[in-house]
C-alpha positions as a Markdown table, in Angstrom:
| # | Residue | x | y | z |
|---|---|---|---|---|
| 1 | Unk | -76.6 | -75.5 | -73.7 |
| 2 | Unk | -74.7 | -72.4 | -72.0 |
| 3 | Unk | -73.9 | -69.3 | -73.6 |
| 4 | Unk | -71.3 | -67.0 | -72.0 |
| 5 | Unk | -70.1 | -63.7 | -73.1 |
| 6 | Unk | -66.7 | -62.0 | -71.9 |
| 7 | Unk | -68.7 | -60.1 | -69.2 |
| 8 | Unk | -69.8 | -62.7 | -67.2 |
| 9 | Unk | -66.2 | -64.7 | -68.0 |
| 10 | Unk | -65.3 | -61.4 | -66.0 |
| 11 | Unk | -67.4 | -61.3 | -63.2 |
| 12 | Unk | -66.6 | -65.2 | -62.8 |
| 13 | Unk | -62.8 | -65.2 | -62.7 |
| 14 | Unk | -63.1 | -62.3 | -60.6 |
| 15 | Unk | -65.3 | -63.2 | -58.4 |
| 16 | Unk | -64.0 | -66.9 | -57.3 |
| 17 | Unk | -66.8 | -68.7 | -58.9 |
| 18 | Unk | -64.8 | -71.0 | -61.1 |
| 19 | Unk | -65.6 | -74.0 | -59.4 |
| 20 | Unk | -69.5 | -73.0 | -59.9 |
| 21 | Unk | -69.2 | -72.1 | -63.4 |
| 22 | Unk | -67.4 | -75.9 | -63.7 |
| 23 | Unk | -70.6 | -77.5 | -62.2 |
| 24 | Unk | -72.7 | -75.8 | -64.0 |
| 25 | Unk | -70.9 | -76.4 | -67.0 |
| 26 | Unk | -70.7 | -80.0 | -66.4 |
| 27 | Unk | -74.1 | -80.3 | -66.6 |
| 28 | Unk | -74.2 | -78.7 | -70.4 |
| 29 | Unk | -73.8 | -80.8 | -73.8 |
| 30 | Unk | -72.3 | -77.8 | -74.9 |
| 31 | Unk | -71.1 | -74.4 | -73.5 |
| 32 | Unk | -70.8 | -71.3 | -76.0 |
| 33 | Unk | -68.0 | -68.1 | -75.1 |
| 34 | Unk | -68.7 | -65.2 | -77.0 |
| 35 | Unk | -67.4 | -61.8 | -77.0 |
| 36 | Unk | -64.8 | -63.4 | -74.5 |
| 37 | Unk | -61.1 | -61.4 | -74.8 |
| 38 | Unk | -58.4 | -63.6 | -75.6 |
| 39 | Unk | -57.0 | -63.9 | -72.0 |
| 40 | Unk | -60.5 | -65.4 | -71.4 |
| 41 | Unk | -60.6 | -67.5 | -73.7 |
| 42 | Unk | -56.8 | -69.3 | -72.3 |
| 43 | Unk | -59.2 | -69.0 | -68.8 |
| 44 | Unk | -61.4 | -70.9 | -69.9 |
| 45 | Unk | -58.8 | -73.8 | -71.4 |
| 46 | Unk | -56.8 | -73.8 | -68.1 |
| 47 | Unk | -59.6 | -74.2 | -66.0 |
| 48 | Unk | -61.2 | -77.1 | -67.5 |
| 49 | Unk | -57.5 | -78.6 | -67.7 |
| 50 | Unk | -56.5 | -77.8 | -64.0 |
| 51 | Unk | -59.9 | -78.5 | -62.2 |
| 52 | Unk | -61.3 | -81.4 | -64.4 |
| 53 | Unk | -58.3 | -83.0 | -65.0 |
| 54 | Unk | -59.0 | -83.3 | -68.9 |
| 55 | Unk | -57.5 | -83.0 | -72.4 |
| 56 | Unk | -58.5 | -79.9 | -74.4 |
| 57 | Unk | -58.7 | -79.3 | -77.4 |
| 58 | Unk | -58.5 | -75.7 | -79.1 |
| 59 | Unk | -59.6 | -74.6 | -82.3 |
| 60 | Unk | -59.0 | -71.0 | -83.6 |
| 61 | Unk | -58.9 | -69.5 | -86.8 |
| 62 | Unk | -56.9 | -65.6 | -85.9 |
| 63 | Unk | -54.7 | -64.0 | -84.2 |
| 64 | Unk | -57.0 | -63.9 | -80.7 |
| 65 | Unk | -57.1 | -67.4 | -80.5 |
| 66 | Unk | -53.4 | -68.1 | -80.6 |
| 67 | Unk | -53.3 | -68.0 | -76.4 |
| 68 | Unk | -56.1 | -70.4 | -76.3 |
| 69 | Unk | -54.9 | -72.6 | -78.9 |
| 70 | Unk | -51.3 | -72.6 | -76.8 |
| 71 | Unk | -52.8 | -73.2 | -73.6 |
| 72 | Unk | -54.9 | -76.3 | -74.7 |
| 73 | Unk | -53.4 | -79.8 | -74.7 |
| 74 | Unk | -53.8 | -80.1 | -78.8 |
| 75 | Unk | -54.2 | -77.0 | -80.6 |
| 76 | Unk | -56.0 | -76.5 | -84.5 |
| 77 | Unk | -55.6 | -73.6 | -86.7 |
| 78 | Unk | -57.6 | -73.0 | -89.5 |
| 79 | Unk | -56.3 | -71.0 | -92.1 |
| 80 | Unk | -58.6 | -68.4 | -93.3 |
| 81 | Unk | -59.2 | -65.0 | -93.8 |
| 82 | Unk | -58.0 | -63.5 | -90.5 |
| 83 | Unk | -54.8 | -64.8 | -91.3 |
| 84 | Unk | -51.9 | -67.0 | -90.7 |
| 85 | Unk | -51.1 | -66.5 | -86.6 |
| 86 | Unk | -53.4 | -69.2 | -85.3 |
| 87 | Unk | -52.1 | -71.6 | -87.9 |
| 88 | Unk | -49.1 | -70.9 | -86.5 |
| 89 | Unk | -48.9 | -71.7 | -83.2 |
| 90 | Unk | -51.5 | -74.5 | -83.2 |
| 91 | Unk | -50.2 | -78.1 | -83.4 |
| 92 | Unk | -52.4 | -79.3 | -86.5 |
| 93 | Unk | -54.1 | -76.7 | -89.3 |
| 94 | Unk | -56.7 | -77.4 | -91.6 |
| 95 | Unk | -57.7 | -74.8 | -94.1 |
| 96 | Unk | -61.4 | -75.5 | -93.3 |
| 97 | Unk | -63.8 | -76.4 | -89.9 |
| 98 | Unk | -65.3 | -79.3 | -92.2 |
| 99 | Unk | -61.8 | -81.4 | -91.9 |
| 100 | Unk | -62.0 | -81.4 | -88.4 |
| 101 | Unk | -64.0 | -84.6 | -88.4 |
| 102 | Unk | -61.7 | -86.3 | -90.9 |
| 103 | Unk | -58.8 | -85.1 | -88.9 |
| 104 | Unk | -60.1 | -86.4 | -85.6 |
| 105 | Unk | -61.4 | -89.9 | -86.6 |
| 106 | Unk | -59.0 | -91.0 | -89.3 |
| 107 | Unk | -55.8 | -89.4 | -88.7 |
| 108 | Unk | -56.2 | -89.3 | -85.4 |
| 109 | Unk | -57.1 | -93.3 | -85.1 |
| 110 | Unk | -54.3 | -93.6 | -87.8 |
| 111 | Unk | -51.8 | -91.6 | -85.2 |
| 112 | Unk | -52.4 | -93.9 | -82.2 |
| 113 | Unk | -52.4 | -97.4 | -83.8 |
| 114 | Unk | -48.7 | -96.6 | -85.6 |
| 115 | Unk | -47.5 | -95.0 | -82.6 |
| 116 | Unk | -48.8 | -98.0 | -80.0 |
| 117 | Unk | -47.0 | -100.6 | -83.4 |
| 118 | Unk | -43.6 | -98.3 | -82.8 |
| 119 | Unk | -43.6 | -98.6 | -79.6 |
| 120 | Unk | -44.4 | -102.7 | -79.6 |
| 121 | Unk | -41.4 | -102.9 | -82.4 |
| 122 | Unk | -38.9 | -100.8 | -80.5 |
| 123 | Unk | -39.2 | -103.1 | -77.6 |
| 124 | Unk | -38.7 | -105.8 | -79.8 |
| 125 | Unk | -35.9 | -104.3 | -81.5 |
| 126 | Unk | -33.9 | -103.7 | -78.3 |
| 127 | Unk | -34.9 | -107.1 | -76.3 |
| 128 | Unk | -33.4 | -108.7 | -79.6 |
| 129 | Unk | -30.2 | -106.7 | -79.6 |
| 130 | Unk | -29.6 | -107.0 | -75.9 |
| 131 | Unk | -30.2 | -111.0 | -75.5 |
| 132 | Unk | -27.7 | -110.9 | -78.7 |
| 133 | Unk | -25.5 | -109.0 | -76.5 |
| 134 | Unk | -26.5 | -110.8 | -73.4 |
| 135 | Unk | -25.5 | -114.6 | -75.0 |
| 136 | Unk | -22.5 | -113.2 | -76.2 |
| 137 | Unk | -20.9 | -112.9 | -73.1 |
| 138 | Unk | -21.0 | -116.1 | -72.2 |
| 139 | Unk | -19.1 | -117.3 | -75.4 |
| 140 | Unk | -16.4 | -114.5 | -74.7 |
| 141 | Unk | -16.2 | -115.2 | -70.8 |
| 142 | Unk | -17.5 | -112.0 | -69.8 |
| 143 | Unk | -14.5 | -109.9 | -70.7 |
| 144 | Unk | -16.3 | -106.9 | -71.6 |
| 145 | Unk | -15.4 | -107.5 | -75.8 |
| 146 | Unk | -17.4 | -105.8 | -78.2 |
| 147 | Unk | -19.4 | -108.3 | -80.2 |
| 148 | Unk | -19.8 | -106.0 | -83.4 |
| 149 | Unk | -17.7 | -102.9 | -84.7 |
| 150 | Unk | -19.0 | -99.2 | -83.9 |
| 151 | Unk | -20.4 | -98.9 | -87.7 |
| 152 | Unk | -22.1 | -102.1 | -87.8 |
| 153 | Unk | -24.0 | -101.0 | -84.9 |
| 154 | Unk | -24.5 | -97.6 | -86.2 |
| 155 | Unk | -26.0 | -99.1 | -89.3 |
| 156 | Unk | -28.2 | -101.6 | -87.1 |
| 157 | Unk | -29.1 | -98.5 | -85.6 |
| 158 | Unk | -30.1 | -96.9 | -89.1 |
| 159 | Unk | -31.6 | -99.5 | -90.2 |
| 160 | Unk | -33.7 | -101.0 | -87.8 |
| 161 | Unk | -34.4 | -97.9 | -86.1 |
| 162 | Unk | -35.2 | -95.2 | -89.1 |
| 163 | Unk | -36.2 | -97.4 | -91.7 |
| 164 | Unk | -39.9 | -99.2 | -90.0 |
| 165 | Unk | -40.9 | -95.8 | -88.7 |
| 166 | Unk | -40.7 | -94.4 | -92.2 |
| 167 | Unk | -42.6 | -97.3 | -93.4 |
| 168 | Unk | -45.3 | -97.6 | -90.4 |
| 169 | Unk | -45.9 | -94.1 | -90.9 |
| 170 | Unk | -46.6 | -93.6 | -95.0 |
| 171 | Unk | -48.1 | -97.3 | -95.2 |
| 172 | Unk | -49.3 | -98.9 | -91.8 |
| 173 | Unk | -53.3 | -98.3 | -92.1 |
| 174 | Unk | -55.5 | -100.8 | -90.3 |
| 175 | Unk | -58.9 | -99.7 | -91.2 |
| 176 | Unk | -59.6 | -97.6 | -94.3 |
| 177 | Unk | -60.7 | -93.7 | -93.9 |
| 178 | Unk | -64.1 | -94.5 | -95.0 |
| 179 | Unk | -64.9 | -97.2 | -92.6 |
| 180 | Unk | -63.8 | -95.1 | -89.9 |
| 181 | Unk | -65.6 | -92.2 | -90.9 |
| 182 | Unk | -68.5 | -94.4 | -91.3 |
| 183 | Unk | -67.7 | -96.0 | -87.8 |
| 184 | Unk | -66.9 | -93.3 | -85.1 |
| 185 | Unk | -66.9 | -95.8 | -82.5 |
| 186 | Unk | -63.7 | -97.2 | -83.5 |
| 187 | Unk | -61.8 | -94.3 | -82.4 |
| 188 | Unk | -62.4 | -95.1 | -78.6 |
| 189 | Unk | -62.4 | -99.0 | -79.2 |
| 190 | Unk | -59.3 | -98.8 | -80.4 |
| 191 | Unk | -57.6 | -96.7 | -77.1 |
């Protein structure tokens, strides 16, 4: 592991040796900022973002963490006793560090497997409307005719295109929260 305080984040922004402090880093499981100002700490986040080329995750529970937590790719507040500002600009806020892991690996797996079905059925849903529209033309001779009127397509629309997302997203649940809790693995099978 690497611990850095706020005086060395110092000496190393100042001083050019980013791309040192990255290799050295690299070669951590873990790396530890303390006493680091809130500038250093968004430093830190765009660094690793710009030079590794990787999503970051930020997780901050006051009002000094709320640049770091906006500079990362996904940001988590945790609602505490510092207050309410870091909950506030994060993306996602638990009230407590411990939900992190069943935020991660169950809503997070959750997340991607309905978005990636959304995506499948809203390809489906527009192939199926245009080679309606497509087939059409040839029984009206191409002369530009609308097949359906303006509020039957606006309720297609409705339906088709507000109604499974609603659905997907309060019922859609491939594997059950314990199983994936159980199972961490799944989470990068399953991208």
């Amino acid at each position: 592991g690497l611990v850095v305080d706020g005086q060395t984040l110092s000496i190393i922004f100042q001083g050019g040796l980013e791309e040192k402090f990255l290799a050295l880093a690299r070669r951590c499981r873990s790396v530890l900022c303390c006493r680091a100002t809130p500038l250093h700490k968004s430093m830190v986040v765009k660094l690793v973002r710009r030079h590794l080329k990787a999503m970051t995750l930020s997780i901050g529970d006051g009002a000094n963490d709320v640049s770091m937590i906006q500079a990362a790719d996904v940001g988590i507040g945790i609602s505490g006793q510092e207050g309410m500002q870091a909950v506030m600009a994060s993306d996602f806020a638990i009230s407590r560090f411990k939900h992190l892991k069943k935020l991660l690996l169950v809503h997070g797996h959750w997340c991607y497997t309905r978005l990636a079905n959304m995506v499948i059925y809203f390809f489906y849903k527009n192939v199926c409307y245009v080679n309606l529209l497509f087939w059409y033309q040839f029984f009206c001779g191409f002369s530009g005719s609308s097949m359906v009127d303006y509020w039957q397509m606006i309720f297609f629309n409705l339906f088709f295109t507000s109604v499974p997302p609603l659905l997907f997203g309060v019922l859609d649940k491939d594997v059950s929260a314990e199983t994936l809790l159980r199972l961490p693995e799944l989470y990068k099978n399953g991208q």
